[in-house]
N, C-alpha and C positions, 0 to 999 in steps of 0.2 A: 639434833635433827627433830623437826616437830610429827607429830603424829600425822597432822594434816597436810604435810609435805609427801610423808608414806602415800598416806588414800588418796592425795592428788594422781601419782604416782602409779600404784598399780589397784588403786579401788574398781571394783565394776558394780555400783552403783546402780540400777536403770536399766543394765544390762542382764541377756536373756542367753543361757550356755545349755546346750543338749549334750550329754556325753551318752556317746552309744556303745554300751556295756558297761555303764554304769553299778549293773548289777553286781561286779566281782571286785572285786579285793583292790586292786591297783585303783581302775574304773571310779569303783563310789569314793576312795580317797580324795582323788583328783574330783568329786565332785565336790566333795567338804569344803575344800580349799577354797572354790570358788565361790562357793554359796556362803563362804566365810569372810568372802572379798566384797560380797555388797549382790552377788549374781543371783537370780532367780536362775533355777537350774531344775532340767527335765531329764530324769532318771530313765535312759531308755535301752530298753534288752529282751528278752524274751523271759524270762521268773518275774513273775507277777510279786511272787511271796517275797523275795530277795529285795524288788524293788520298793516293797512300800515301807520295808523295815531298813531304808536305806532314808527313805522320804524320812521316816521319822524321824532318823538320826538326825538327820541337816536342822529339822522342825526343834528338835530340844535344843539344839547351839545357837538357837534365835534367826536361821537361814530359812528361806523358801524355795519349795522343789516339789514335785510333781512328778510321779509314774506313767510313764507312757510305753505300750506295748511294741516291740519292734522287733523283724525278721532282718539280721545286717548284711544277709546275703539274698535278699531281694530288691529290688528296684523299686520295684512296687510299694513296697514296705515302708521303706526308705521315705519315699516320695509321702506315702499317706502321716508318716512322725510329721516332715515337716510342716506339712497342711493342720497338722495336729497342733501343734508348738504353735502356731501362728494366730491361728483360730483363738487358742488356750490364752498365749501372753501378748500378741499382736504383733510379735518381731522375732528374730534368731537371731543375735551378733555371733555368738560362737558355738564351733563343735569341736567336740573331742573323740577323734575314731577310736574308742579304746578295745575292741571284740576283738578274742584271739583267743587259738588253740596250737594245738602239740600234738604230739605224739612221739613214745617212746621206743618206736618200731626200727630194728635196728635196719642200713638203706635194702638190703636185699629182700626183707619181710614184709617191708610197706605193700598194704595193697591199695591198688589206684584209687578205689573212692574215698579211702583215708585221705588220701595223695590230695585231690581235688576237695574236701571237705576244708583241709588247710589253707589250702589255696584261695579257696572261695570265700573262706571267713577273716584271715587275715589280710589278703589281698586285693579280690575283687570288693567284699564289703566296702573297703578304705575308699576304694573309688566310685564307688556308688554315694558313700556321704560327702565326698569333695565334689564329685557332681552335678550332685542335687542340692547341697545345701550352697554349693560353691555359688551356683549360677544366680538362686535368691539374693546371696550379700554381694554379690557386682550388681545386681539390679539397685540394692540400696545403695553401693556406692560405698559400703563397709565391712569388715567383718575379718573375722581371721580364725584360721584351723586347726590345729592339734593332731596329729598322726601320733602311733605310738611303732616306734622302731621297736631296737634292742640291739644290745652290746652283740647278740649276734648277728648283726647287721654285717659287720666286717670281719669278723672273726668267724673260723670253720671250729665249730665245739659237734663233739661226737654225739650221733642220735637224735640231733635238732636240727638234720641238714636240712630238712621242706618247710619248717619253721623259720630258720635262718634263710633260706630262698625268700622267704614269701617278704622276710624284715627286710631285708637287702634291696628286696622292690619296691619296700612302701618307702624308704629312703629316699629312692630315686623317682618315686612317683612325685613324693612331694618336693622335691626342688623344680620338675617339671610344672606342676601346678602351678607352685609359688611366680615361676616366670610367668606361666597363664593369667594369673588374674592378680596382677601386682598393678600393673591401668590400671584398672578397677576400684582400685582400696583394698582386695582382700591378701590377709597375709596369710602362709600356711606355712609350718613349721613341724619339725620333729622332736616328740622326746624319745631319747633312746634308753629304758631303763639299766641297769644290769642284775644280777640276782635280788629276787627280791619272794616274798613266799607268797607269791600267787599261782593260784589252782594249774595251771598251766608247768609249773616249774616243779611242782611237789609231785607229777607224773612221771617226770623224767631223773630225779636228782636221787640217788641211790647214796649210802652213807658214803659210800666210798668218792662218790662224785663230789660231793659237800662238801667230803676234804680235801679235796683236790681242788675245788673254786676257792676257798674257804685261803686254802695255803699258797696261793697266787692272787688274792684279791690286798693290793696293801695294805686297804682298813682292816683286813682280817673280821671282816663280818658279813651277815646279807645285810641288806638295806632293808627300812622300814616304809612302809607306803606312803606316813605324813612326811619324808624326807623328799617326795616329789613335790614338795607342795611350792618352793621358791622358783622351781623351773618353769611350773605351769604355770601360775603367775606371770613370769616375765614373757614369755610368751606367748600371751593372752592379755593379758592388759593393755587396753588401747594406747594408754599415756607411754609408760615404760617399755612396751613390745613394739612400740609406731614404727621403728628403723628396723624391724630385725621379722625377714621374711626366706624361705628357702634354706635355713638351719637346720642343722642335726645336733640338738644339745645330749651330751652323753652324761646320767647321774648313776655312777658305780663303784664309785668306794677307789677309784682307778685303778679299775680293771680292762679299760682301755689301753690297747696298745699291749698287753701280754698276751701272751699265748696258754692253751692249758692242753 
């Protein structure tokens, strides 16, 4: 298989990727990949600090990227990245929703603006980037999404219940989307990670939890962040992803389909 078969394949060359939250662990990986794939890529989150020392990582592996400031639970926000990105590279082919929190509040102790903090950052955010970025790449005529699920999308794992709510909806948000703006050209898609040690996950995963994932996961491991890096690919890449809109790709060691 030739090389130039590959970058036919799933190169993004010319192409322009915003990941929003970029700044964290899963986020800036899933930016490497892409800015590894040929993408100019816009690092956007709210830590400035986080973000430029993410830009440089991409900048030493020979990638281009750019920090851009963003609030993923406002509208507003939202709207002024895009105007930003456009301004900046003069297009947007892709996004990647990736902003998300947790909480280890066991259901009875949650207080409500906990409650709506989750909600609004892993759920309403999501819809506010499908949105507004959505509506720009039907106007072009292209483009495709990135949502970031999770294995607890369909699975009830204990003390993630408002976290698992909110995955369970970004699931269903985007297969709705994907039907929305599939006329269009734009494709939108899910990845569902499974454990993996992002900031989010180290809040809630107590030793005894770890062993418990750990001793039902069959790879018997977490996962590593550059191990999303084939999924988001194929799911973003215009050539290789062109048939494939309204998916939930699950990457977990197969830990789908168990229960814990």
């Amino acid at each position: 298989m030739s090389s130039d078969y590959l970058q036919n394949l799933f190169g993004m060359d010319g192409h322009v990727a915003v990941v929003i939250g970029g700044t964290g662990v899963l986020g800036g990986a899933i930016a490497e990949s892409l800015a590894q794939a040929g993408a100019s890529v816009v690092i956007a989150g709210r830590n400035s600090q986080r973000g430029e020392v993410r830009v440089s990582a991409i900048e030493s592996l020979g990638g281009k990227a750019a920090f851009l400031p963003v609030d993923a639970t406002s509208r507003e926000s939202v709207e002024g990245l895009l105007a930003a990105t456009v301004e900046q590279f003069g297009r947007c082919d892709m996004l990647v929703n990736s902003a998300g929190v947790n909480s280890a509040d066991p259901y009875f102790e949650i207080e409500e603006d906990d409650f709506d903090r989750i909600l609004d950052t892993n759920l309403k955010a999501t819809h506010f980037g499908c949105q507004v970025f959505g509506r720009q790449m039907a106007e072009q005529g292209a483009g495709a999404i990135l949502n970031i699920g999770s294995v607890s999308s369909h699975l009830p794992l204990s003390r993630v219940f408002t976290y698992s709510a909110t995955k369970a909806a970004v699931v269903n948000l985007t297969k709705n989307v994907a039907r929305e703006l599939a006329p269009q050209g734009v494709r939108v898609n899910c990845l569902c990670p499974g454990f993996f040690p992002a900031e989010q996950n180290r809040k809630v995963l107590t030793p005894e939890r770890v062993e418990s994932i750990l001793g039902k996961t069959p790879m018997g491991r977490f996962g590593e962040a550059n191990e999303l890096a084939g999924a988001v690919l194929l799911l973003l890449a215009p050539i290789a992803g062109s048939f494939i809109t309204g998916a939930e790709v699950y990457v977990d060691g197969g830990f789908t389909g168990m229960s814990i």
